[in-house]
C-alpha positions as CSV (number, residue, x, y, z in Angstrom):
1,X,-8.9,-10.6,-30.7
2,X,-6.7,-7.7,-31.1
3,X,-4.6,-6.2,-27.9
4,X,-6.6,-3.2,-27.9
5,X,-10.0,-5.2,-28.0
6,X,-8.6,-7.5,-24.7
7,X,-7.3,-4.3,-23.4
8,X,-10.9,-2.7,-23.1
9,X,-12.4,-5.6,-22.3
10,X,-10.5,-6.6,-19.4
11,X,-12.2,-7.8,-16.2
12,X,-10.5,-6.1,-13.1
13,X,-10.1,-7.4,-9.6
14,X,-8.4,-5.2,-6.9
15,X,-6.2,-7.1,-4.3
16,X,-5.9,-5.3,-1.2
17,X,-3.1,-5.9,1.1
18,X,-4.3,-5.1,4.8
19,X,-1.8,-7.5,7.0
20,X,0.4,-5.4,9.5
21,X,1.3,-5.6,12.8
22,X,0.2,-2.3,14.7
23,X,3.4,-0.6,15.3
24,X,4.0,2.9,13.4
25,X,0.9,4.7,14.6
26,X,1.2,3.4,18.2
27,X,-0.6,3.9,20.7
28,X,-3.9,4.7,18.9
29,X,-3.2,1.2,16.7
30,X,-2.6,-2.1,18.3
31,X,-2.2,-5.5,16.9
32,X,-5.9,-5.9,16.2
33,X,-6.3,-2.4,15.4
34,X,-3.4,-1.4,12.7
35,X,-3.7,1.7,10.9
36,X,-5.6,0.7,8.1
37,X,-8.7,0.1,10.3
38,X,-8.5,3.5,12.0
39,X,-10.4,6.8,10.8
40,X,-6.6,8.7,10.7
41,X,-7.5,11.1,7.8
42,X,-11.7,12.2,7.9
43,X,-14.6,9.8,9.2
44,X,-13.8,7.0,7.3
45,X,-11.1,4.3,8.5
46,X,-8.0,4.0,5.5
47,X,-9.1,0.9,4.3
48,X,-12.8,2.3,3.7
49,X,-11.0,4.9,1.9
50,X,-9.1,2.5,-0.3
51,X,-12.0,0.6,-1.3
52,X,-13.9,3.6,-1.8
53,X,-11.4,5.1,-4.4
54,X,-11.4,1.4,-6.1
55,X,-15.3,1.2,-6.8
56,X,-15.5,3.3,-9.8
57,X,-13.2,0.9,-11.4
58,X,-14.7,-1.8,-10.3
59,X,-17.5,-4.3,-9.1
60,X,-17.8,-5.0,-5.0
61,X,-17.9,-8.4,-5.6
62,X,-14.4,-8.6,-7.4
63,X,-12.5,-7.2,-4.6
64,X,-10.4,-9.3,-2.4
65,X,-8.8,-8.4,0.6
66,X,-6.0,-10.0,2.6
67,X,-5.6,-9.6,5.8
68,X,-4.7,-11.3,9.3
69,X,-6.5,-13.2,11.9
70,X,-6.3,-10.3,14.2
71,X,-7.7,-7.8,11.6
72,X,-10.1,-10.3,9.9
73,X,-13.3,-9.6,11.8
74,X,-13.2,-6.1,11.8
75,X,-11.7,-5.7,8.2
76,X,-15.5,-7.9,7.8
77,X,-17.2,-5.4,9.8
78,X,-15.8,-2.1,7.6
79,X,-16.1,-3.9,4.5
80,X,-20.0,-5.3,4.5
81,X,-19.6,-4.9,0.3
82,X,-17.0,-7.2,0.5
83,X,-17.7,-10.6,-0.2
84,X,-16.8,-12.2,3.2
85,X,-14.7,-15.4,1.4
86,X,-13.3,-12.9,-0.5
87,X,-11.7,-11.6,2.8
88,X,-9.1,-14.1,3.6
89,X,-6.5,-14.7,6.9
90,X,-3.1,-15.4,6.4
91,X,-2.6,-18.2,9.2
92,X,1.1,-16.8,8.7
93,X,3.0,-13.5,8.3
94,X,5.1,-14.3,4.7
95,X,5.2,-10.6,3.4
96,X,4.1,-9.3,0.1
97,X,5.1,-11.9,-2.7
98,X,3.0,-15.0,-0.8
99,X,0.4,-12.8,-0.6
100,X,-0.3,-11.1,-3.9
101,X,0.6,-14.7,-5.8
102,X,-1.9,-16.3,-3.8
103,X,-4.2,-14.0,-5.2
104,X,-2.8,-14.6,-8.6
105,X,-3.1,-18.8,-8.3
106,X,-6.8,-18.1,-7.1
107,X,-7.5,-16.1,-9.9
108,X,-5.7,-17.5,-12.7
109,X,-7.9,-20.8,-12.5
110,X,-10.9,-18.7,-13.1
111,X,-10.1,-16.4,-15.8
112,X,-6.4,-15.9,-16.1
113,X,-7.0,-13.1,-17.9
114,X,-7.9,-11.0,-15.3
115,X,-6.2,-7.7,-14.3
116,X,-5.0,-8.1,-10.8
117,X,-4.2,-4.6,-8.9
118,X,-2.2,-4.8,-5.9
119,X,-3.2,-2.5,-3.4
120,X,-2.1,-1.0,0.4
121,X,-5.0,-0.8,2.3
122,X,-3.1,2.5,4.6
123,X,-2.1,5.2,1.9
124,X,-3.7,8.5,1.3
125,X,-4.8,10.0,-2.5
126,X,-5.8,13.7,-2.9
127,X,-7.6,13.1,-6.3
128,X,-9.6,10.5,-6.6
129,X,-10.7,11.2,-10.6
130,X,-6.9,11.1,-11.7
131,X,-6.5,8.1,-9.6
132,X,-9.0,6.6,-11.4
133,X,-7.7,7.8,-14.7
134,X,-4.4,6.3,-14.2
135,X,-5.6,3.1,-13.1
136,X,-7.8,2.9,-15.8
137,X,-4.4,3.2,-18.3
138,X,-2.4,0.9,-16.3
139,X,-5.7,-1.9,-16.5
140,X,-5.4,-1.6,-20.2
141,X,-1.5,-1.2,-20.4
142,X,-1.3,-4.7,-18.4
143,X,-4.5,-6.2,-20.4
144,X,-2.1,-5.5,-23.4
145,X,0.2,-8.9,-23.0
146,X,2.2,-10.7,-20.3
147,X,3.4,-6.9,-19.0
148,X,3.6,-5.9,-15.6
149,X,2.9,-2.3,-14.6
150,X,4.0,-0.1,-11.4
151,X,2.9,3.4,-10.2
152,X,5.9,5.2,-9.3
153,X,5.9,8.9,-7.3
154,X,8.2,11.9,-8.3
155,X,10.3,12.3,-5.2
156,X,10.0,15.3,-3.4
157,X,12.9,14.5,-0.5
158,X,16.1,11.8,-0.6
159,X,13.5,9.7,1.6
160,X,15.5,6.1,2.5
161,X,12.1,4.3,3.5
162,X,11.0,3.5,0.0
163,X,11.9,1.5,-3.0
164,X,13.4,3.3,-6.1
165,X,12.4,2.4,-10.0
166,X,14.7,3.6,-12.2
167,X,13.1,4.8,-15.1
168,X,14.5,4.1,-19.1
169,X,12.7,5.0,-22.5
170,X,8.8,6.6,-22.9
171,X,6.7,4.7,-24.3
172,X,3.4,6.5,-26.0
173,X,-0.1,6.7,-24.7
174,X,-2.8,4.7,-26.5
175,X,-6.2,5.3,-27.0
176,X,-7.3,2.0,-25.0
177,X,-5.8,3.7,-21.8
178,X,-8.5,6.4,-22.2
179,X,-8.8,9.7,-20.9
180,X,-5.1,10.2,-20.0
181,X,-4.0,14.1,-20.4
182,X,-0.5,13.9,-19.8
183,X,0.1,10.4,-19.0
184,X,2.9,8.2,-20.3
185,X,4.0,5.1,-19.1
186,X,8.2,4.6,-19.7
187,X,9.9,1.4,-19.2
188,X,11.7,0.2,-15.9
189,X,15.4,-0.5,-15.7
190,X,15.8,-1.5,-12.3
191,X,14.3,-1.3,-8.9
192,X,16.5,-0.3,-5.8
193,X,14.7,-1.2,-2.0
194,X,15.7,1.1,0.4
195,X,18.8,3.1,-0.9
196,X,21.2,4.5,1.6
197,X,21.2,8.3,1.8
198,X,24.0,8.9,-0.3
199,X,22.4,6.9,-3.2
200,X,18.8,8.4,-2.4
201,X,19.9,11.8,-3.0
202,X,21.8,10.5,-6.4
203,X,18.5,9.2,-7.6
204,X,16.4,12.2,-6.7
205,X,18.8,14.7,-8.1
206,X,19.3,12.6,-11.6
207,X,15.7,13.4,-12.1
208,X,15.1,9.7,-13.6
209,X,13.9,8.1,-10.9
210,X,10.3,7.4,-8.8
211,X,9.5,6.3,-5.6
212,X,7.7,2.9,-6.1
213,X,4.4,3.2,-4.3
214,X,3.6,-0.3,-3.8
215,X,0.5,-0.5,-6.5
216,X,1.5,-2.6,-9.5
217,X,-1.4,-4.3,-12.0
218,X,-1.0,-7.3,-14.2
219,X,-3.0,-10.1,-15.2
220,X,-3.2,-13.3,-13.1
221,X,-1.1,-15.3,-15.4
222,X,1.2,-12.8,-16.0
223,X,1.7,-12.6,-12.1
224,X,1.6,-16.7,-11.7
225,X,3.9,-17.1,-14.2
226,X,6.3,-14.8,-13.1
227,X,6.2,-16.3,-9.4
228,X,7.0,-20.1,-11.3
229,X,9.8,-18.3,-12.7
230,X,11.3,-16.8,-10.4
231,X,9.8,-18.2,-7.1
232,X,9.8,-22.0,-8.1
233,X,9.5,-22.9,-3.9
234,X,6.5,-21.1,-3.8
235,X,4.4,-21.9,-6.6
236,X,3.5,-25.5,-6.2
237,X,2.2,-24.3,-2.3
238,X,0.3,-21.8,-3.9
239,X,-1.2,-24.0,-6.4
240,X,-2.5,-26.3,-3.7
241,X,-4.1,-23.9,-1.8
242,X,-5.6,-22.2,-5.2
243,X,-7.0,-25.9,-6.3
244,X,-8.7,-26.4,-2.3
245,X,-10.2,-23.0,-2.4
246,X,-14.3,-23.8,-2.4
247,X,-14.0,-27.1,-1.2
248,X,-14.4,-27.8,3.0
249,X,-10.6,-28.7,3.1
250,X,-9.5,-25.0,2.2
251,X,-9.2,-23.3,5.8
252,X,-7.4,-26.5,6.8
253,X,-4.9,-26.9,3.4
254,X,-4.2,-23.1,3.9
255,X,-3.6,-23.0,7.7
256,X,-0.8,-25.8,6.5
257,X,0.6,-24.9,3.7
258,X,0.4,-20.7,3.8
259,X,3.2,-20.8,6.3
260,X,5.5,-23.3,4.0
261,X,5.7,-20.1,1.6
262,X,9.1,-18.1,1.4
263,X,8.8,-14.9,3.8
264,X,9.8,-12.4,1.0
265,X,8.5,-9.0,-0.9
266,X,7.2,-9.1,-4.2
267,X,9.6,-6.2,-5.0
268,X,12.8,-8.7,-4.6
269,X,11.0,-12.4,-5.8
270,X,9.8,-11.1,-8.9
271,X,10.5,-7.1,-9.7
272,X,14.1,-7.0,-9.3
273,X,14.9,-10.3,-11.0
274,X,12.7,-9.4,-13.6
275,X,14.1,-6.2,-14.1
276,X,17.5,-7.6,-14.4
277,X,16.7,-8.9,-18.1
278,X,16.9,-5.5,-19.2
279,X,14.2,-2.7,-20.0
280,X,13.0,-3.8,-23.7
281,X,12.7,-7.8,-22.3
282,X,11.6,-7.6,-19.0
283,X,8.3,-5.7,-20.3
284,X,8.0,-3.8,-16.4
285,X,6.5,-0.6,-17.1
286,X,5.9,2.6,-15.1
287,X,3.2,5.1,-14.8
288,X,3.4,8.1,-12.6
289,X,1.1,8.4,-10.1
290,X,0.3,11.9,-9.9
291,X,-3.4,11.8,-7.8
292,X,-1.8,13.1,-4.3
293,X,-0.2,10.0,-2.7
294,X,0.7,9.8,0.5
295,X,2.1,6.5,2.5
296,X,1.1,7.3,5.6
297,X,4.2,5.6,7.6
298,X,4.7,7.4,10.9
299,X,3.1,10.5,13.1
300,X,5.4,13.1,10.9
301,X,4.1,11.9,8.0
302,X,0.5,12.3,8.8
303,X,1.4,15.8,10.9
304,X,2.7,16.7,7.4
305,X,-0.3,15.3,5.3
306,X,-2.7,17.2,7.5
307,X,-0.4,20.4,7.5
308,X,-0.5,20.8,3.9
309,X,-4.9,21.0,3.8
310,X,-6.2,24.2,2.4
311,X,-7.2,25.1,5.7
312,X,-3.7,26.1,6.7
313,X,-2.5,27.7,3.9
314,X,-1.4,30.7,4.6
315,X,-0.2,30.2,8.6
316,X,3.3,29.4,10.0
317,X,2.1,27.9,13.0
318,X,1.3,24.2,11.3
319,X,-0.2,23.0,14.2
320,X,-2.6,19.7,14.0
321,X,-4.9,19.0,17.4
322,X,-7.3,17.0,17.6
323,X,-9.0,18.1,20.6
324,X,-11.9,19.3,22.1
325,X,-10.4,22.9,22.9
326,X,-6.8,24.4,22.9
327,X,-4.4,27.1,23.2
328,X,-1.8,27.6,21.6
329,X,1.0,30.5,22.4
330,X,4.1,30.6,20.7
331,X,4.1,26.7,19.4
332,X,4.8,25.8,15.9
333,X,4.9,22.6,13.9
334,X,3.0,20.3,16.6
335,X,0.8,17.1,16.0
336,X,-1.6,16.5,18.9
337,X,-4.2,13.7,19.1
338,X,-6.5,13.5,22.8
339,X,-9.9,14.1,21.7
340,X,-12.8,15.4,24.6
341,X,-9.8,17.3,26.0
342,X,-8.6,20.6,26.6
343,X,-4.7,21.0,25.0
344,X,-2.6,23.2,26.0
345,X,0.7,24.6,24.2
346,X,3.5,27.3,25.5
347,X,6.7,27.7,23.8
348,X,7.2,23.9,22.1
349,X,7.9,22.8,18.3
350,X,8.0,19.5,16.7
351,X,6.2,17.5,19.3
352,X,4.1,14.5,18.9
353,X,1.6,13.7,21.5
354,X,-1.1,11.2,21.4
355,X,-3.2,9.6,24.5
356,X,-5.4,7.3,24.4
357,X,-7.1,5.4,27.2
358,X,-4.5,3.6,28.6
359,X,-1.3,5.2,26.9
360,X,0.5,8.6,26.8
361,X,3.2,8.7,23.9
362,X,4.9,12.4,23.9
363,X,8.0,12.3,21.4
364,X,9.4,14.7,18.6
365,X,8.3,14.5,14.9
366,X,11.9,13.5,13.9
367,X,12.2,10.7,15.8
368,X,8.3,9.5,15.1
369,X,9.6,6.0,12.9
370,X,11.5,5.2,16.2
371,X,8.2,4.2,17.7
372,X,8.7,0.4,16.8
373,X,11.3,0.4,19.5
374,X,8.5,1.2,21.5
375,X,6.3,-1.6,21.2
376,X,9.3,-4.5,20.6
377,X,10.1,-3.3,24.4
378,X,6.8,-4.0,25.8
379,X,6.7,-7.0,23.8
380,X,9.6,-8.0,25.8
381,X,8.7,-6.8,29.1
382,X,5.2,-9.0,28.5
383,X,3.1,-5.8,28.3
384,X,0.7,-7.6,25.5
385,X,-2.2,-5.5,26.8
386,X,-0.3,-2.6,25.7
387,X,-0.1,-4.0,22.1
């Protein structure tokens, strides 16, 4: 069978990473109530929202989610499409790599042809029909051969919270990635986690570089293969727990082996060293993801998600309440959540103020990503109702 031929016949199974530990949108999310399972942007919570964008592309039943003990049930609940033992529990935290691979090693002994999407349960997408036009290219670009694909966003600020792909030569559309007006892929040189400012503001000014959004497609073998490679102390766990999945042993092979794995992001086990061979070997290719992303990490960032709706076009106040009533005199650039109350503003900018039943958070939009300080201090002071 040709490339093309696989390519369009491809099966596709969206992973969706939904762990997390309930810190960045504090107090509204807890440990059992992290932001992907709250309604943040519209009625539906943001991992609704994620599986809502993915069912065009896809059947219910080929979606997997994982997830945590803490967010399992509820995930269940929000999810009833979902198959529930496609929903699985991490018995331990071991960050991104462990848990897209274990996907992979479930997968792979099924049809290791399948095209395995990687997705955050928690980020925000304006248009849905380009979404799904781009994932539709990157399924076929991935379906192509052992390749792995990234979506990468055109920076709009020298932001130091995200990753950074570097991006080399274009490479040109084909007709398997289907309707794809001004799509093409180009080939990565290198990823960079985190830059310092200095750097950030060297890559967003070169013009060659894209935020790495954290959605990357590639088949299951492809992914397997690359974590035997490059991960060699974490492959033969993952195989064990791939060959007890269906059997009555699996909950307790997983709950023993799952927290053997390396704690570690896919980005660094596999993405940088793979990038390292060079952009015409290491066959890492990027797609711009031009649909209206938005990783919605802290308050400011969903203050200036919500700010930029039609709705407010055309004022200068930029104020966001979610309230039963308010007033507002001479306040500008506010985000307020206390719903079934009556907010009040005179004379403040920048604020951030959020109550819920048992917590009052009042801070400043700048220092919003501070807000982890928060909870590690009632961690220590034994306030675990508070968290």
């Amino acid at each position: 069978m040709s490339d093309l031929r696989k390519a369009q016949a491809a099966e596709f199974a969206p992973i969706i990473l939904a762990g997390g530990s309930g810190t960045r949108f504090w107090p509204r999310s807890r440990r059992s109530r992290a932001k992907q399972v709250l309604a943040l942007d519209g009625e539906q919570t943001m991992i609704q929202q994620t599986v809502g964008r993915l069912l065009p592309l896809t059947r219910s039943e080929d979606i997997w989610v994982i997830t945590n003990e803490l967010l399992d049930e509820v995930i269940g609940e929000q999810l009833p499409m979902v198959a529930r033992e496609h929903i699985l529990s991490e018995p331990a935290a071991r960050n991104t790599a462990p848990a897209c691979a274990l996907a992979a090693f479930l997968l792979e002994r099924r049809s290791p042809e399948t095209v395995i999407g990687i997705f955050p349960s928690d980020h925000v997408v304006k248009d849905a029909p380009r979404f799904t036009q781009v994932i539709e290219a990157a399924i076929a670009l991935a379906a192509s051969g052992p390749k792995i694909v990234v979506l990468g966003v055109s920076p709009t600020r020298a932001e130091t919270g995200y990753g950074y792909i570097e991006q080399g030569s274009c490479v040109d559309p084909d007709p398997s990635w289907g309707n794809c007006e001004g799509l093409r892929a180009r080939r990565v040189k290198r990823f960079t986690e985190k830059p310092s400012p200095d750097r950030a503001e060297q890559f967003v000014a070169s013009g060659n570089y894209a935020w790495n959004s954290g959605i990357f497609l590639w088949s299951a073998k492809t992914l397997a293969d690359a974590i035997r490679e490059h991960c060699p102390a974490i492959a033969p766990h993952l195989e064990k727990i791939a060959a007890a999945y269906g059997t009555p042993e699996f909950a307790a092979v997983f709950a023993e082996v799952y927290p053997l794995c390396q704690n570690i992001s896919i980005d660094y086990a596999v993405l940088e060293p793979r990038s390292a061979k060079g952009e015409m070997k290491s066959e890492i290719y990027c797609l711009p993801a031009d649909f209206g992303w938005n990783d919605l990490g802290s308050w400011a960032s969903l203050h200036e998600y919500q700010a930029a709706r039609p709705e407010f076009s055309g004022r200068t106040d930029a104020n966001v309440i979610d309230s039963a009533q308010n007033v507002v005199i001479e306040s500008r650039t506010n985000y307020v959540y206390a719903p079934g109350k009556m907010v009040v503003l005179v004379g403040v900018e920048d604020l951030v103020v959020v109550e819920t039943d048992d917590a009052l958070l009042i801070t400043t939009r700048g220092r919003s990503q501070d807000i982890g300080k928060v909870v590690k201090r009632l961690s220590d002071a034994g306030q675990e109702e508070l968290i």
